[in-house]
C-alpha positions as CSV (number, residue, x, y, z in Angstrom):
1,X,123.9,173.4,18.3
2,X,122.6,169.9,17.9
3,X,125.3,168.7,20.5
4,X,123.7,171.4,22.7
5,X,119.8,170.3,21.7
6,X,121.3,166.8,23.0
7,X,122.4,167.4,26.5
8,X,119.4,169.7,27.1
9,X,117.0,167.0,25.9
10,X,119.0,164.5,28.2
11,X,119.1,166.7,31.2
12,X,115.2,167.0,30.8
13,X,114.6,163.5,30.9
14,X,116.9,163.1,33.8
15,X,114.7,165.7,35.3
16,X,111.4,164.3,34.5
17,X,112.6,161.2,36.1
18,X,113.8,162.3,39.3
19,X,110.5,163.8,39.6
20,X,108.6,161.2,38.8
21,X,110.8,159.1,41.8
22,X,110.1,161.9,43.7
23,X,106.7,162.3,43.3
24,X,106.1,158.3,44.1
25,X,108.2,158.7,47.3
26,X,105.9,161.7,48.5
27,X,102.8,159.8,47.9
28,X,104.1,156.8,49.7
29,X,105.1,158.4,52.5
30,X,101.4,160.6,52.8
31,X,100.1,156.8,52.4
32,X,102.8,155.3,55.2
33,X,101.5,158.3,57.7
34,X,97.8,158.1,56.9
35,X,98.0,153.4,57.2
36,X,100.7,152.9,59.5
37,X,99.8,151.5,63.1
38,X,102.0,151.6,66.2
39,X,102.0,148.7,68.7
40,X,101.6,151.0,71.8
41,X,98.3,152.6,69.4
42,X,96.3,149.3,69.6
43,X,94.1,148.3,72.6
44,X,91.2,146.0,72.8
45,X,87.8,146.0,74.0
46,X,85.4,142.9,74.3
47,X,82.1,143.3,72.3
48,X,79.7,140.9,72.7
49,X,82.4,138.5,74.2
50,X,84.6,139.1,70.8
51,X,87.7,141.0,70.9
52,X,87.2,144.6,68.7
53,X,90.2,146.4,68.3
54,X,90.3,150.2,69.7
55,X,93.1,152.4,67.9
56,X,94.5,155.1,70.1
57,X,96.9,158.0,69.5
58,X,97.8,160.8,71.9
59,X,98.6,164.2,71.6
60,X,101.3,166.2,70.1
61,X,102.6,169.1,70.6
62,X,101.4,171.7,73.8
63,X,98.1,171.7,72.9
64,X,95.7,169.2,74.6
65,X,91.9,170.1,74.2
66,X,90.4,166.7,74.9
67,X,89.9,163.1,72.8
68,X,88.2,162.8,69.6
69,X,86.4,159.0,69.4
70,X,85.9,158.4,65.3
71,X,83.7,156.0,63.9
72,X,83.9,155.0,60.1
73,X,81.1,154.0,58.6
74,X,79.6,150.5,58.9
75,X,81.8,147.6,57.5
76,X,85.0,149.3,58.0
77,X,87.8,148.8,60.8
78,X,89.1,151.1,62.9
79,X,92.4,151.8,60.7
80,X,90.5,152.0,57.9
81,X,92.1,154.2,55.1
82,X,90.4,157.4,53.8
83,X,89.2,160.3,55.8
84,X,88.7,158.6,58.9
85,X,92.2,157.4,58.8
86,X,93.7,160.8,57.5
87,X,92.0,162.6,61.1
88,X,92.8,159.7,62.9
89,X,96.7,160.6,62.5
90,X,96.5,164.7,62.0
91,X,93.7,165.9,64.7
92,X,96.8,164.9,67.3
93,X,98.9,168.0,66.1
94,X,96.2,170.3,66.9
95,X,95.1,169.5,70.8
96,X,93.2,165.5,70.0
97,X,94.2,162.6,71.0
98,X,92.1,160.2,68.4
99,X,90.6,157.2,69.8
100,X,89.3,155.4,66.7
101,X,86.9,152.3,66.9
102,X,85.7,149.1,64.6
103,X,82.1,150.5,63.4
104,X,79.6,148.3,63.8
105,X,79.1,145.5,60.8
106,X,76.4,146.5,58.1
107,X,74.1,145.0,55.6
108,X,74.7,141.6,55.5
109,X,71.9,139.8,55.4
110,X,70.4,135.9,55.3
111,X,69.9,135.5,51.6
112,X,65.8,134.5,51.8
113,X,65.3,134.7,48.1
114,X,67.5,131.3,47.6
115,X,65.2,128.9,46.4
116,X,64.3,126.1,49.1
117,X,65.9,123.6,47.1
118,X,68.9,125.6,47.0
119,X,69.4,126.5,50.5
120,X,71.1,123.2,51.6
121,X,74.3,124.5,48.8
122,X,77.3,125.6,50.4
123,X,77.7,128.8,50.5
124,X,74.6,129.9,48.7
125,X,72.3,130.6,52.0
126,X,74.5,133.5,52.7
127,X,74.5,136.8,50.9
128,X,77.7,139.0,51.5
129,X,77.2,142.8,49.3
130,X,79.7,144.7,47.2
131,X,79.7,147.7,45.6
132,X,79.1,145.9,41.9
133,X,75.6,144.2,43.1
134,X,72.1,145.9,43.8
135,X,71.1,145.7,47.2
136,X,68.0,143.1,47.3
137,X,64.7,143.7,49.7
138,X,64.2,142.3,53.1
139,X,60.6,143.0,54.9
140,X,60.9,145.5,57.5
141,X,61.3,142.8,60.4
142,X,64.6,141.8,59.1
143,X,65.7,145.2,59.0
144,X,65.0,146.3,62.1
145,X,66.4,143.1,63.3
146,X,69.6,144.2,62.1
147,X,69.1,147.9,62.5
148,X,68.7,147.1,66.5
149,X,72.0,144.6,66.6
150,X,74.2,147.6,65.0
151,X,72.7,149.9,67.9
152,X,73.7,147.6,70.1
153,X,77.2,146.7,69.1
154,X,78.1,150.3,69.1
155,X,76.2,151.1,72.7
156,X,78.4,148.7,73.9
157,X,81.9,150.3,72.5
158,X,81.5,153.6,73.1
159,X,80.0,152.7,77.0
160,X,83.9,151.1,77.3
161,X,85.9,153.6,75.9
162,X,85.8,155.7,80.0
163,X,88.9,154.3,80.9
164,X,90.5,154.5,77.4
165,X,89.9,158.1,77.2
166,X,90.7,158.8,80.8
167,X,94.2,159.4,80.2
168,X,93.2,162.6,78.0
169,X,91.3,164.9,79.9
170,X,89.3,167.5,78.5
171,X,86.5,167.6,75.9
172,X,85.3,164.9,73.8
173,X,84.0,164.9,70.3
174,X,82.5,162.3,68.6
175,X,83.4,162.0,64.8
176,X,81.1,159.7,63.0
177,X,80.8,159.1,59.1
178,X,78.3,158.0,57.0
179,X,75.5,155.5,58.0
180,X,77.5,155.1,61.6
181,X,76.5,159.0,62.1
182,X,73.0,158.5,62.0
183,X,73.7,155.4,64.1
184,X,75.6,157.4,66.5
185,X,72.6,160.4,66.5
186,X,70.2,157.8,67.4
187,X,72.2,156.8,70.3
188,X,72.6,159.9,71.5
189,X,68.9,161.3,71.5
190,X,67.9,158.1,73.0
191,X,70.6,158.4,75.7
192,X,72.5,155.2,75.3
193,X,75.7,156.7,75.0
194,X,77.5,159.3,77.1
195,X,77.2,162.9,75.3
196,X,79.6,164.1,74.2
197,X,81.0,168.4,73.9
198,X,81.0,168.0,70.3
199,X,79.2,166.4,67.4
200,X,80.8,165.6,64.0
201,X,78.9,163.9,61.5
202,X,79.7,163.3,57.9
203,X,77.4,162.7,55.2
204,X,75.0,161.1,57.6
205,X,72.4,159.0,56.4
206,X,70.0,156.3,57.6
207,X,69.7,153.2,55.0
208,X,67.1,151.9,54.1
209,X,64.9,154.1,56.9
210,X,61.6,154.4,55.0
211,X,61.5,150.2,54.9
212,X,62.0,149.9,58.3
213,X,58.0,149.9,60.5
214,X,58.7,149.4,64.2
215,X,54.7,150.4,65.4
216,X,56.0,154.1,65.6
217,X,57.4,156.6,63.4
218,X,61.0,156.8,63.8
219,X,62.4,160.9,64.0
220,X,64.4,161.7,60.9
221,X,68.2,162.5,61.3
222,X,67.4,166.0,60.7
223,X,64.7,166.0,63.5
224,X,66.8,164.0,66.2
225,X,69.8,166.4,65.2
226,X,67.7,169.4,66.4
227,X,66.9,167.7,69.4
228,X,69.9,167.2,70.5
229,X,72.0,170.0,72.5
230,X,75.7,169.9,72.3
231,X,77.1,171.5,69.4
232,X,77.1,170.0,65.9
233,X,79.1,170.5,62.6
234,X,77.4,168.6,60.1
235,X,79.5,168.2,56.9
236,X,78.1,167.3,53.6
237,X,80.0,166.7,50.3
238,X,79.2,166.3,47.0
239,X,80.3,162.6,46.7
240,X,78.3,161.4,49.9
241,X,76.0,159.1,49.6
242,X,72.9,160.7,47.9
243,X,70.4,160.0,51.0
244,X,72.6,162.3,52.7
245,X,72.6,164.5,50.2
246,X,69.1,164.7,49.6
247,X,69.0,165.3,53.4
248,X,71.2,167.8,53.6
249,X,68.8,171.3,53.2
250,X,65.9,169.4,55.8
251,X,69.0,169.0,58.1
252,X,70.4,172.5,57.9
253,X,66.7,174.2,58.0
254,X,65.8,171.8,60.7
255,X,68.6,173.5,63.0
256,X,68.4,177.3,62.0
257,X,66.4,177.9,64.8
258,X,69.7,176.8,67.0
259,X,72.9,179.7,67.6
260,X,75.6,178.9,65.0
261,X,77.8,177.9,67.7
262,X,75.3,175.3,68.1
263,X,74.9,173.9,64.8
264,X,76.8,174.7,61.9
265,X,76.4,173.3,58.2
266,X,78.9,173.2,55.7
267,X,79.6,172.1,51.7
268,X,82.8,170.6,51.1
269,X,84.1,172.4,48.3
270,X,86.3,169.1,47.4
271,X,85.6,165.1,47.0
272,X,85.6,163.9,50.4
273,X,87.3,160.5,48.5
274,X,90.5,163.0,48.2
275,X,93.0,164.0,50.5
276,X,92.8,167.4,49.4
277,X,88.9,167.0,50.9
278,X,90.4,165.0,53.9
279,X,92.4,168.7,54.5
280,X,89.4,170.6,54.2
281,X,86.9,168.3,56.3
282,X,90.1,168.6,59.1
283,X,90.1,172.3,58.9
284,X,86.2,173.2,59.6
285,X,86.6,170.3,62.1
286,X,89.6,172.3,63.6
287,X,87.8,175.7,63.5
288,X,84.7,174.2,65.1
289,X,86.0,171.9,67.8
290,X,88.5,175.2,68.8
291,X,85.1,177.8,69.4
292,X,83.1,175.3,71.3
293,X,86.0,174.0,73.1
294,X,85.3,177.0,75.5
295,X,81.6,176.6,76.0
């Protein structure tokens, strides 16, 4: 019996430690297929007489619906990892090719609280935020200053993505995430970028939007979302940032007056810092982009 309790207590471990290898294997290889970059998937572009990488991935499989541009939120690259990453490499299996760009750069600001006699220091006139520090203030000038440079980097890389796309005929969907979809709204009901057949924003947001005077009052998310006509799926979850979160009921109620095919609202159940929310953000996108593909 104890000879028996042995072997069974050795197979067990055995077992526990194959799975354990196995376990770290799977999650390596989700991470290899979500990070890893092809040669042939990297073009450039020129922004502002800098080179900004372009990442571009074609179809697979019979399906071919159109081209899907993504764009992270600000301060990320275009492979960034996470759920712009995760639909950069799975919308291809289901009629996308993903055409994924380098957002725009965010809040980094001059540092003008340094003390005049502190300025001439290296390295202390700059001010570079991470996700530890408070954000400090700046006066409405230097926020729109910087608000109007990120409009205008991103104008200029979505105007140059015609021939990029061309290629991939069909519709085209803009994915954007974060402060970059607010970015990309703004674009679009001003008309500085082409319109696309399909809207995707994610937990969209406008920092810092009630410091910012520029003589007029600028239309909320919410109100330039209604304005515009191509259909929307606005996904919200519950780890967003909160200004999209607190957004999120004037945004839906803003657009009930449109057809659902039109505009269409929707909770993620999971974390969209998860894959398992990755999966689900994919599937409503998948749902949405296949009923207005036909319209």
């Amino acid at each position: 019996m104890l000879s028996f309790t042995k072997h069974h207590n050795y197979q067990r471990v055995i077992f526990q430690a194959l799975s354990f290898v196995a376990l770290v294997l799977f999650h390596q290889g989700a991470s290899a297929s979500i990070h890893k970059v092809n040669a042939d998937e990297v073009k450039q572009i020129t922004i502002d007489n800098k080179p900004s990488t372009v990442l571009v991935r074609p179809w697979q499989g019979k399906l071919r619906l159109g081209a899907a541009i993504i764009v992270g939120r600000s301060n990320a690259n275009a492979q960034a990892a996470g759920v712009a990453g995760y639909l950069r490499t799975h919308l291809n299996q289901h009629g996308w090719a993903t055409v994924s760009v380098t957002p725009t750069i965010g809040l980094y600001y001059p540092n003008f609280a340094t003390a005049a006699d502190e300025v001439s220091k290296a390295g202390k006139n700059q001010l570079s935020l991470d996700t530890t520090q408070a954000t400090p203030k700046f006066d409405s000038d230097q926020l729109l200053e910087q608000q109007n440079f990120q409009h205008s980097q991103l104008t200029e890389t979505i105007n140059q993505l015609a021939e990029i796309v061309k290629p991939y005929p069909g519709k085209r969907m803009i994915i954007a995430l974060d402060d970059s979809a607010a970015i990309v709204t703004q674009l679009l009901y001003q008309r500085k970028i082409p319109t696309p057949d399909t809207l995707v924003v994610i937990n969209p947001y406008r920092a810092f939007e009630q410091e910012m005077v520029s003589g007029k009052e600028m239309l909320s998310v919410a109100q330039q979302l209604q304005i515009l006509s191509m259909p929307i799926l606005d996904l919200q979850s519950r780890d967003g940032h909160p200004i999209s979160q607190e957004q999120a009921q004037e945004r839906n109620m803003k657009n009930q007056i449109k057809p659902v095919r039109y505009y269409s609202q929707h909770q993620l159940d999971l974390n969209i810092t998860t894959e398992t929310g990755w999966q689900e953000a994919l599937n409503y996108i998948r749902g949405f982009s296949r009923r207005t593909a036909t319209y």
